[in-house]
Biopython code that builds the backbone (N, CA, C, O; Angstrom):
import numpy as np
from Bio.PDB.StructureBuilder import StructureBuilder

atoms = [
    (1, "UNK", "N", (68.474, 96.735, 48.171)),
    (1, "UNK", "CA", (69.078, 97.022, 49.452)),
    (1, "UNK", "C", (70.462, 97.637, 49.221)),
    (1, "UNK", "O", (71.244, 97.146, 48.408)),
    (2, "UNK", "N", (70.766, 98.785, 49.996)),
    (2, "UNK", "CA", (72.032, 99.495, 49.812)),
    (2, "UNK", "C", (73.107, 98.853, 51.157)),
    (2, "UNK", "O", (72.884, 98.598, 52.340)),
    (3, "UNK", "N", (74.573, 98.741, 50.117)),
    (3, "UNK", "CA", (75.399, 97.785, 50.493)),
    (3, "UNK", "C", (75.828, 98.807, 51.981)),
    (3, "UNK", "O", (75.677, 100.019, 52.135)),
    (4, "UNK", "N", (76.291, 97.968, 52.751)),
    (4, "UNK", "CA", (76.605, 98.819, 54.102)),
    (4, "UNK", "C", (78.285, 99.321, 53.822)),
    (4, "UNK", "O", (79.197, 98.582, 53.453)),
    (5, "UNK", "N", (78.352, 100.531, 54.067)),
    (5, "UNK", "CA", (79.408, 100.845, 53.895)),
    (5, "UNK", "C", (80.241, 101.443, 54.947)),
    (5, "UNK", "O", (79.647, 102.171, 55.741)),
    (6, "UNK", "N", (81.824, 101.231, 55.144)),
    (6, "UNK", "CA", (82.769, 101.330, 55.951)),
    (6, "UNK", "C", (83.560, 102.625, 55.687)),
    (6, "UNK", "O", (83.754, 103.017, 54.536)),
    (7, "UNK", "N", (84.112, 103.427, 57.005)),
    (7, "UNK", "CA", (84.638, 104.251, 56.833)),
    (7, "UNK", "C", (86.460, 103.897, 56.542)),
    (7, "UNK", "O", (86.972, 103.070, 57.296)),
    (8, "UNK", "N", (87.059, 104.341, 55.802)),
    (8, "UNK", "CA", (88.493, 103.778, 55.708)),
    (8, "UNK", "C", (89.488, 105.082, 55.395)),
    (8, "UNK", "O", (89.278, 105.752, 54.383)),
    (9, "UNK", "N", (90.302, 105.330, 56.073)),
    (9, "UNK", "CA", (91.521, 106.230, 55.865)),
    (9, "UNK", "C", (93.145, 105.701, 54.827)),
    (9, "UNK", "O", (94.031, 104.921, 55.174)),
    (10, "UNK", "N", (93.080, 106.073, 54.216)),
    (10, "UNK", "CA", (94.444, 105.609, 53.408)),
    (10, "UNK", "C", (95.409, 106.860, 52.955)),
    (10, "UNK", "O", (95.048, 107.922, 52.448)),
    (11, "UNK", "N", (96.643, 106.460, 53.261)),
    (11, "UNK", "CA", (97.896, 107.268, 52.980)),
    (11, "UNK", "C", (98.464, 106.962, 51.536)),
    (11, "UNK", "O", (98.869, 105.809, 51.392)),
    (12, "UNK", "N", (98.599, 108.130, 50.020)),
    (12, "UNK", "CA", (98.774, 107.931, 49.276)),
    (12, "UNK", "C", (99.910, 109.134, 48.832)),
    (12, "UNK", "O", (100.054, 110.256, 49.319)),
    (13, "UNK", "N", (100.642, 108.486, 47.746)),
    (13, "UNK", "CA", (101.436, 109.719, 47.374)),
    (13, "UNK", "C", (100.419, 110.903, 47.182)),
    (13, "UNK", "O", (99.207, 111.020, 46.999)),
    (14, "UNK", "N", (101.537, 111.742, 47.316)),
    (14, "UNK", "CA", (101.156, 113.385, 46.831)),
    (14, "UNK", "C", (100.575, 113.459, 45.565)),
    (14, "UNK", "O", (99.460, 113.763, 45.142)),
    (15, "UNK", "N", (102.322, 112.863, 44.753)),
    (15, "UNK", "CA", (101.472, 112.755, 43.103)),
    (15, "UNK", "C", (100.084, 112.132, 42.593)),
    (15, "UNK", "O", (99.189, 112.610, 41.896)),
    (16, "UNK", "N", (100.242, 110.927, 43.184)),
    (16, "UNK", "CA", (98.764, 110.208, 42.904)),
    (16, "UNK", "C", (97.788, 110.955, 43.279)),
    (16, "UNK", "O", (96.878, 110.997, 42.452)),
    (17, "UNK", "N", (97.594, 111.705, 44.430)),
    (17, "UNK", "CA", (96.336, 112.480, 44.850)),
    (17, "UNK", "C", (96.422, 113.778, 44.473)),
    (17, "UNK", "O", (95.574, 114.580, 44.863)),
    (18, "UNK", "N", (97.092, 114.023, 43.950)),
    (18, "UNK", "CA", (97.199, 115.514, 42.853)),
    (18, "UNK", "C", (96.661, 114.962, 41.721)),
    (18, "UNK", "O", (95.678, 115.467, 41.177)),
    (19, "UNK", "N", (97.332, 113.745, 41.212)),
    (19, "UNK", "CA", (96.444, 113.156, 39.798)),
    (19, "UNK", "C", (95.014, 113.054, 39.739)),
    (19, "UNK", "O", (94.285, 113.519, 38.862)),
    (20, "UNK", "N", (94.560, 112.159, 41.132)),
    (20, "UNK", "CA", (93.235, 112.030, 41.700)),
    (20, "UNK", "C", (92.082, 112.875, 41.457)),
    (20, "UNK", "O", (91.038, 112.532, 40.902)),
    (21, "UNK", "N", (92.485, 114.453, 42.110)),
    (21, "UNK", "CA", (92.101, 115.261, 42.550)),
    (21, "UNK", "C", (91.903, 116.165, 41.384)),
    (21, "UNK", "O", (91.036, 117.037, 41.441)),
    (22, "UNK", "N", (92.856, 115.971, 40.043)),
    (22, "UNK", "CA", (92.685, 116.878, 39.096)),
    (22, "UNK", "C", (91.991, 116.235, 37.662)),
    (22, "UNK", "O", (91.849, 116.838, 36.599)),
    (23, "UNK", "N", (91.554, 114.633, 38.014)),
    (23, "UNK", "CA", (91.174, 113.411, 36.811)),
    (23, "UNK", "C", (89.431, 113.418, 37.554)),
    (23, "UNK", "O", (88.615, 113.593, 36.649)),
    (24, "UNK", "N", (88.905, 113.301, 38.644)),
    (24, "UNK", "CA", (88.226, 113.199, 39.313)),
    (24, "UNK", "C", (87.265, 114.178, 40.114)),
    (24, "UNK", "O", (87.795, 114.929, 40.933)),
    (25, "UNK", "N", (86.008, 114.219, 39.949)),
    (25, "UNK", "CA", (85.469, 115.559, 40.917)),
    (25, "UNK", "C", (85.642, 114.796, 42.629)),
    (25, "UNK", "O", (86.157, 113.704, 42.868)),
    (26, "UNK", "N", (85.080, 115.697, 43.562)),
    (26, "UNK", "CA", (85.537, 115.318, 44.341)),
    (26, "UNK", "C", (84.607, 114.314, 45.116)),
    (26, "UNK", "O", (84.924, 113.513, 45.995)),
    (27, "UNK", "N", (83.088, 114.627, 44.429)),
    (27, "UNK", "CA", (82.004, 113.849, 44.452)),
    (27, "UNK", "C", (82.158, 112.499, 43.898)),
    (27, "UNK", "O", (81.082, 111.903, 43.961)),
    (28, "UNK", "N", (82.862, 111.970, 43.508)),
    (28, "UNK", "CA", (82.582, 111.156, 42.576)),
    (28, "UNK", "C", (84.027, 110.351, 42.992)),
    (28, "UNK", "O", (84.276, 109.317, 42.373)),
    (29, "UNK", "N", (84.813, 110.736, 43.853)),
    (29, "UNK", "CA", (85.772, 109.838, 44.221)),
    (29, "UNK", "C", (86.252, 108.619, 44.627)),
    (29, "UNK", "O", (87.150, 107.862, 44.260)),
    (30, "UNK", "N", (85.138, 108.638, 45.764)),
    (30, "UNK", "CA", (84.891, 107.448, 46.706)),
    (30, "UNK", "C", (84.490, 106.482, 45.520)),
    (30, "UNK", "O", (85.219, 105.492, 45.439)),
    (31, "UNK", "N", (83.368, 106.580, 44.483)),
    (31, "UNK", "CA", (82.762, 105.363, 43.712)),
    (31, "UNK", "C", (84.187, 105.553, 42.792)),
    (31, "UNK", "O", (84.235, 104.519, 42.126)),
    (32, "UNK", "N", (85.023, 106.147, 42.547)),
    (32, "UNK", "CA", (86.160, 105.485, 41.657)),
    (32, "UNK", "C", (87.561, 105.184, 42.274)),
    (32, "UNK", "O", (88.625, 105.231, 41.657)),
    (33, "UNK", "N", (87.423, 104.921, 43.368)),
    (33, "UNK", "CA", (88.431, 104.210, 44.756)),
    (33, "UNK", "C", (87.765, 102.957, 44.176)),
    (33, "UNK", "O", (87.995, 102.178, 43.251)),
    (34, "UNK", "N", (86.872, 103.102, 45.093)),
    (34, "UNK", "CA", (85.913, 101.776, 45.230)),
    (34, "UNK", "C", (86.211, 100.771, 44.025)),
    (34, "UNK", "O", (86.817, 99.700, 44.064)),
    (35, "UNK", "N", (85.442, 101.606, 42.634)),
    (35, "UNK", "CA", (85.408, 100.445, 41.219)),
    (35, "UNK", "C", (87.019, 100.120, 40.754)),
    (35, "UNK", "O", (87.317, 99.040, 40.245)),
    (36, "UNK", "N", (87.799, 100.969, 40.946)),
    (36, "UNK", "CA", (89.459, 100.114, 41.098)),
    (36, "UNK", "C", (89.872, 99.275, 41.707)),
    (36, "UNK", "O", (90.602, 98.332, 41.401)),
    (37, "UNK", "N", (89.318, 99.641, 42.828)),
    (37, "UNK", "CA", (90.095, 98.469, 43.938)),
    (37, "UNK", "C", (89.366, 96.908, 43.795)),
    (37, "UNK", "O", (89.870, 95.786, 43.753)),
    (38, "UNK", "N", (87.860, 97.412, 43.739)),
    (38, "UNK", "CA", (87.102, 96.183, 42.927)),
    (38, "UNK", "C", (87.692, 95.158, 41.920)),
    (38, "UNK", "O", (87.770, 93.930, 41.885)),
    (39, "UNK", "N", (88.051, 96.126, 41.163)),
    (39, "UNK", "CA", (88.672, 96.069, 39.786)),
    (39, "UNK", "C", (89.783, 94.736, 40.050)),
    (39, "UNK", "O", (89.581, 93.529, 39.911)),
    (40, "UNK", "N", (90.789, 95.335, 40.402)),
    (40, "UNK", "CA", (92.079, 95.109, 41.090)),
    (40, "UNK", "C", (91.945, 93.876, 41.904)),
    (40, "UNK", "O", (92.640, 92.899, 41.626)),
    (41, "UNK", "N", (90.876, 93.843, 43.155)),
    (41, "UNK", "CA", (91.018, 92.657, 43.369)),
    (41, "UNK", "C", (90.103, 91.422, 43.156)),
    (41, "UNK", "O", (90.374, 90.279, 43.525)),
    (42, "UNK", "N", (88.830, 91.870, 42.420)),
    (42, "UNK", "CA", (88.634, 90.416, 41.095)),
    (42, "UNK", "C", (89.741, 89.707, 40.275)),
    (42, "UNK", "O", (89.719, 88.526, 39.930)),
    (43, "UNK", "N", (90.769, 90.666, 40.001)),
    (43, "UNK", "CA", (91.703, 90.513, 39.186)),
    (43, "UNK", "C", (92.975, 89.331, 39.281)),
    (43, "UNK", "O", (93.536, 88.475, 38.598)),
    (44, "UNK", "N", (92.991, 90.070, 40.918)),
    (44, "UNK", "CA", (94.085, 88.780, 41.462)),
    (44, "UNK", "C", (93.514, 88.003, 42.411)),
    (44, "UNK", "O", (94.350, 87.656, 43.246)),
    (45, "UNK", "N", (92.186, 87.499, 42.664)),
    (45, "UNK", "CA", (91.509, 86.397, 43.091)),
    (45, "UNK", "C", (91.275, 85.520, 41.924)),
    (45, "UNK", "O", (91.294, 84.301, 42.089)),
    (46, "UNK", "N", (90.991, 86.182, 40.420)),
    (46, "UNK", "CA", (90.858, 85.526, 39.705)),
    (46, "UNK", "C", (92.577, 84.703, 39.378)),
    (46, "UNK", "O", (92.836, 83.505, 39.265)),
    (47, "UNK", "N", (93.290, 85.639, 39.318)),
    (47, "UNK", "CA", (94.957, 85.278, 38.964)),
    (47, "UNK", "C", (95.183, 83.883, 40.307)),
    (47, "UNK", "O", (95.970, 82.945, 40.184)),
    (48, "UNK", "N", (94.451, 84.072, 41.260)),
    (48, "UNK", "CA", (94.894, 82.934, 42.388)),
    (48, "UNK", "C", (94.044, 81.698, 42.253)),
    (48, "UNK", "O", (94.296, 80.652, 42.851)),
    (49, "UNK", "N", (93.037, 81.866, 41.448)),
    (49, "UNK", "CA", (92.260, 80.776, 41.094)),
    (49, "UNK", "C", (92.842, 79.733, 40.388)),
    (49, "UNK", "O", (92.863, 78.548, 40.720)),
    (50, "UNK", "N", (93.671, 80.635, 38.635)),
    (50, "UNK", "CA", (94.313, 79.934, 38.233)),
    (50, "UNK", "C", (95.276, 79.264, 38.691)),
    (50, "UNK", "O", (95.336, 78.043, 38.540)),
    (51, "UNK", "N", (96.258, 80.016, 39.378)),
    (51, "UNK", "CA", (96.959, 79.206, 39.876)),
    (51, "UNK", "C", (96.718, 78.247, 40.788)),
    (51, "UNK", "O", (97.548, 77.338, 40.809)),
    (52, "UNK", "N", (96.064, 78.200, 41.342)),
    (52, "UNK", "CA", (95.299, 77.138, 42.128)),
    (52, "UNK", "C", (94.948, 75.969, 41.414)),
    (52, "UNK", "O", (95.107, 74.841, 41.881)),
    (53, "UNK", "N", (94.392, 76.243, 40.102)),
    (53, "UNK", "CA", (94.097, 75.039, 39.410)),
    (53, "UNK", "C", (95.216, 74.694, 38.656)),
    (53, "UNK", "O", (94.982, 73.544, 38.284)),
    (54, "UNK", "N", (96.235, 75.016, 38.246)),
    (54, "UNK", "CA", (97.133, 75.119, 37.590)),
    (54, "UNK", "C", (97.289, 73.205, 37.375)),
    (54, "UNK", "O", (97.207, 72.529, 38.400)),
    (55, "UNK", "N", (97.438, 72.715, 36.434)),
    (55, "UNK", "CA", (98.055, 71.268, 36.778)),
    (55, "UNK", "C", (96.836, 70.314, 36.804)),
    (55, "UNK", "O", (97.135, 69.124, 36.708)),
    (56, "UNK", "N", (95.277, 70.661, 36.936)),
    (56, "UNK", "CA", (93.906, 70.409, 36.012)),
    (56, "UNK", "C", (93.912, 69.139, 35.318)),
    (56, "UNK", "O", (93.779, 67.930, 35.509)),
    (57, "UNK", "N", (94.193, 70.237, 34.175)),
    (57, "UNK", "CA", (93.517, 69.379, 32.993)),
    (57, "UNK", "C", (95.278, 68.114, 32.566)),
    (57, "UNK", "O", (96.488, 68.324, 32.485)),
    (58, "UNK", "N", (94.607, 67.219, 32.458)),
    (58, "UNK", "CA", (95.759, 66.695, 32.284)),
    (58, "UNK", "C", (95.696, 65.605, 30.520)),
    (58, "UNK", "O", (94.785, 64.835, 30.214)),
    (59, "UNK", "N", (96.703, 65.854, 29.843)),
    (59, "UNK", "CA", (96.317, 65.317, 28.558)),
    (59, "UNK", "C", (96.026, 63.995, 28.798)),
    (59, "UNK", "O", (95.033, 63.733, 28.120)),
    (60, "UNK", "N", (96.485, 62.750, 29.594)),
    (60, "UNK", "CA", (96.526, 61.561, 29.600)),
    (60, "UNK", "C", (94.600, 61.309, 29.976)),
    (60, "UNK", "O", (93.921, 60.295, 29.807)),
    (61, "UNK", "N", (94.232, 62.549, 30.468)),
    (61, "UNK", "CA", (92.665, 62.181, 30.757)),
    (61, "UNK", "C", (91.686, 62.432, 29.759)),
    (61, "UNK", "O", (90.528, 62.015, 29.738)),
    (62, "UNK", "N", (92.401, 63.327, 28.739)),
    (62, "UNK", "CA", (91.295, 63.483, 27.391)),
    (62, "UNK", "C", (92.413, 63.012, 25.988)),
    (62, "UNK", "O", (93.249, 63.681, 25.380)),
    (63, "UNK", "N", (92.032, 61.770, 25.863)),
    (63, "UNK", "CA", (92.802, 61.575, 24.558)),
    (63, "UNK", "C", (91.983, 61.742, 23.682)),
    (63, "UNK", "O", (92.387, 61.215, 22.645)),
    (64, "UNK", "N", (90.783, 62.331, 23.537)),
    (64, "UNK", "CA", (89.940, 62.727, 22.368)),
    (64, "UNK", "C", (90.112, 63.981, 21.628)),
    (64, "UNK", "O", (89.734, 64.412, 20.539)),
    (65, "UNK", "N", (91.080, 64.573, 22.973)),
    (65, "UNK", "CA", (91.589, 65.883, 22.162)),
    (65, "UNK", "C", (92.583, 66.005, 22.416)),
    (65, "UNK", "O", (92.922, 66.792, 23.299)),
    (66, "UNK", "N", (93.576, 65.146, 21.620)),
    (66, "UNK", "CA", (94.687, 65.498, 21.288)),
    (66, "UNK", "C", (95.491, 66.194, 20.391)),
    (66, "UNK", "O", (96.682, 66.492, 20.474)),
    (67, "UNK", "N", (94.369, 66.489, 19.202)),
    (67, "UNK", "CA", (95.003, 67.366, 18.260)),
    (67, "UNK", "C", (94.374, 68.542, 18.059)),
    (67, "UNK", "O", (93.222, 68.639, 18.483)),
    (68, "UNK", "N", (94.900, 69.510, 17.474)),
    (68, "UNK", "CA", (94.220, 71.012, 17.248)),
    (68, "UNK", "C", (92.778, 70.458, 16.738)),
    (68, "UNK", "O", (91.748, 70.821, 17.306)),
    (69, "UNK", "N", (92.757, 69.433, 15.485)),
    (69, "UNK", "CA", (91.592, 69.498, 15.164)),
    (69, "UNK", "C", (90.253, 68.375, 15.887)),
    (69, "UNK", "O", (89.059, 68.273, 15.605)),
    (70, "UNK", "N", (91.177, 67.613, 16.972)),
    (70, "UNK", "CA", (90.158, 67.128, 17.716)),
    (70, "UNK", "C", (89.421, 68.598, 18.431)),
    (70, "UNK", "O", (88.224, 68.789, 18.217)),
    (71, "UNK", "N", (89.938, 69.249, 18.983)),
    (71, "UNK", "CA", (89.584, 70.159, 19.768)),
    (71, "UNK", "C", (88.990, 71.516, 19.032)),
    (71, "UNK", "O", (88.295, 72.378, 19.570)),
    (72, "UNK", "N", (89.300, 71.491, 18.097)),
    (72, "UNK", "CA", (88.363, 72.317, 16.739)),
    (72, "UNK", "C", (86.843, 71.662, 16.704)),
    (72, "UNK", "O", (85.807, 72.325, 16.751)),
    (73, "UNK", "N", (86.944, 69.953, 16.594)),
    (73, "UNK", "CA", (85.951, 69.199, 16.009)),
    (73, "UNK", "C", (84.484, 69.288, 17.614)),
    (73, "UNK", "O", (83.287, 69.554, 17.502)),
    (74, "UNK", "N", (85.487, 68.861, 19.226)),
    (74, "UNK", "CA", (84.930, 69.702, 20.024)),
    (74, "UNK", "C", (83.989, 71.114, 20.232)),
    (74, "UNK", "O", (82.860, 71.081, 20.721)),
    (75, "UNK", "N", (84.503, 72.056, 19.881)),
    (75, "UNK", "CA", (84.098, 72.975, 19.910)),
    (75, "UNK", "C", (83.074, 73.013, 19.072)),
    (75, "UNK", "O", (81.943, 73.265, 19.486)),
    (76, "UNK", "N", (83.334, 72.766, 17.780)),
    (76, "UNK", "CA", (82.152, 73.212, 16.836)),
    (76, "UNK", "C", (80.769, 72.280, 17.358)),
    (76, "UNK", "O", (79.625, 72.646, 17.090)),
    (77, "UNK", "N", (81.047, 71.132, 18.076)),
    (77, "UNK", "CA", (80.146, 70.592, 18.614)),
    (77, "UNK", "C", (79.482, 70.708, 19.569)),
    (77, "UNK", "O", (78.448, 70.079, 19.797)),
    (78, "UNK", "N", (80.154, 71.799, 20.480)),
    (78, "UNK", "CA", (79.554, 72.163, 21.952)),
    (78, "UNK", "C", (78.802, 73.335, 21.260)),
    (78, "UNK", "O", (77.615, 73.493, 21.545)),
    (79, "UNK", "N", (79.491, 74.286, 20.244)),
    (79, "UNK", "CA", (78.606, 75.183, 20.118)),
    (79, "UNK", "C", (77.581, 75.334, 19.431)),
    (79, "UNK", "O", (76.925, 76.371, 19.332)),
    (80, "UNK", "N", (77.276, 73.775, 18.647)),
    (80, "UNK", "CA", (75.863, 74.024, 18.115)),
    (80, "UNK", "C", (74.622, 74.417, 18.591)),
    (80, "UNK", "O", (73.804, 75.112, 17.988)),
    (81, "UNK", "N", (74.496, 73.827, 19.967)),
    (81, "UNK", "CA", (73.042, 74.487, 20.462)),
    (81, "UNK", "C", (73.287, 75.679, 21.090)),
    (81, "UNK", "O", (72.433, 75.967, 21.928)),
    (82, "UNK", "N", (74.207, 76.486, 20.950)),
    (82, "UNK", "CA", (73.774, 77.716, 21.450)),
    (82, "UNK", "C", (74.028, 78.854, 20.471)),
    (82, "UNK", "O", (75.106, 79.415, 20.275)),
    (83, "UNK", "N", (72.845, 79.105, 19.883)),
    (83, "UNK", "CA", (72.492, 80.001, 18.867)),
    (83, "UNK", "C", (71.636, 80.746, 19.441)),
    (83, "UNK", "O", (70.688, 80.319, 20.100)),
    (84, "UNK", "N", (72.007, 82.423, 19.154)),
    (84, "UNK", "CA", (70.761, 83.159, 19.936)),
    (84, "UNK", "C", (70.016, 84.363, 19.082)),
    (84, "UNK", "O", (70.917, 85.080, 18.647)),
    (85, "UNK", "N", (69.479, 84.573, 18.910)),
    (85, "UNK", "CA", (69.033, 85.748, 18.119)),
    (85, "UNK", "C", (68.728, 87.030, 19.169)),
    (85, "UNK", "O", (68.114, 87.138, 20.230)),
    (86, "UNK", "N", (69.353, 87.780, 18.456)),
    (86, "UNK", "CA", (69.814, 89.021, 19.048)),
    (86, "UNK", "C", (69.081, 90.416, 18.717)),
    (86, "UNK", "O", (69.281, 91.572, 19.089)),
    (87, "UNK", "N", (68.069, 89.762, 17.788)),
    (87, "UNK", "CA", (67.471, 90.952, 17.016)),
    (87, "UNK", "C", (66.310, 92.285, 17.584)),
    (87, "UNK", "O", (65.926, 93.373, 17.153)),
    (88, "UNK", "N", (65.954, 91.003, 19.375)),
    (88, "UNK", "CA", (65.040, 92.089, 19.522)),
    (88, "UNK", "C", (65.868, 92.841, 20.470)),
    (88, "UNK", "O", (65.319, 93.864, 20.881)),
    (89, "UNK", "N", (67.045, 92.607, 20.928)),
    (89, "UNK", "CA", (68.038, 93.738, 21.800)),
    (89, "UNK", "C", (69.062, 94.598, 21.146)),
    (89, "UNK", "O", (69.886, 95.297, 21.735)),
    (90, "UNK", "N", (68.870, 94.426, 19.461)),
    (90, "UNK", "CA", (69.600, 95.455, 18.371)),
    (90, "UNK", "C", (68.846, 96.001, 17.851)),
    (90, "UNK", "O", (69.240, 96.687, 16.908)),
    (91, "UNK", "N", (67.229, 95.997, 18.205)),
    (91, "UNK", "CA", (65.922, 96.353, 17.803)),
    (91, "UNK", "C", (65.532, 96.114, 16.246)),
    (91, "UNK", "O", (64.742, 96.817, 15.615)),
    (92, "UNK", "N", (66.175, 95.087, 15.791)),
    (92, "UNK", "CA", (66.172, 94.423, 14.033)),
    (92, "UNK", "C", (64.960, 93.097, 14.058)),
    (92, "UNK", "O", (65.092, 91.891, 13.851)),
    (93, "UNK", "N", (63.973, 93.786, 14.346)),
    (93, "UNK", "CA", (62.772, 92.622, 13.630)),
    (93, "UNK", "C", (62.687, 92.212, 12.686)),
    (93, "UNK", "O", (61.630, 91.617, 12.474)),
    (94, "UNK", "N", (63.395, 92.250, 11.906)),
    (94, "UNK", "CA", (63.186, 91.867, 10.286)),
    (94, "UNK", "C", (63.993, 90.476, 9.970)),
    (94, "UNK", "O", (63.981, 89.999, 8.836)),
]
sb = StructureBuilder()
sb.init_structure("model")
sb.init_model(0)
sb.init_chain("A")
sb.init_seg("    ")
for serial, (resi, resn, name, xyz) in enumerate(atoms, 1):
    if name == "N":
        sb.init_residue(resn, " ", resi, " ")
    sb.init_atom(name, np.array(xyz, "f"), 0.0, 1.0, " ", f" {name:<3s}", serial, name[0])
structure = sb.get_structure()
C-alpha cells in the first residue's frame, strides 16, 4: 500500500536551493527532502528518548556488574547463543 502523501510549501535560503537544485535532479527531490527530514527526525526522537531515560540504569540495582570485567564476563555470556551463519547470504557454502 502506497503511503498517502501531503502537499507542503517551505521557504528556504537561496543558497541552499541553489545547492539543492545543482546536487539533485529535479525528479528526485521530493524523495531526498523527504529521506533527510526522516533522517533528522528519527534522530532527535531518538536523542529525546535518551534523555528521557536518562537516570535508568542505576548501579545500586546491578551489583553484578560492577566492574569492567563483570560486565565483560556478562556479555560474553549473553552472546553465546547468538551465533549465525552467514554463508548462504555471502553465497559461501563451503
Amino acid at each position: 500500500m502506497r503511503a498517502v502523501k501531503e502537499r507542503m510549501n517551505l521557504y528556504i535560503t537561496k543558497s541552499i536551493m541553489d545547492d539543492l537544485r545543482h546536487a539533485i535532479p529535479a525528479r528526485e527531490r521530493t524523495r531526498f527532502v523527504e529521506e533527510v527530514l526522516a533522517r533528522e527526525l528519527r534522530r532527535r526522537k531518538l536523542r529525546a528518548a535518551l534523555a528521557a531515560s536518562a537516570g535508568a540504569w542505576k548501579d545500586e540495582d546491578h551489583p553484578e556488574l560492577a566492574t569492567f570485567e563483570d560486565v565483560n564476563r556478562w556479555l560474553e555470556e549473553s552472546r553465546k547463543g547468538f551465533t549465525r551463519d552467514f554463508s548462504k547470504e555471502w553465497g559461501n557454502n563451503g
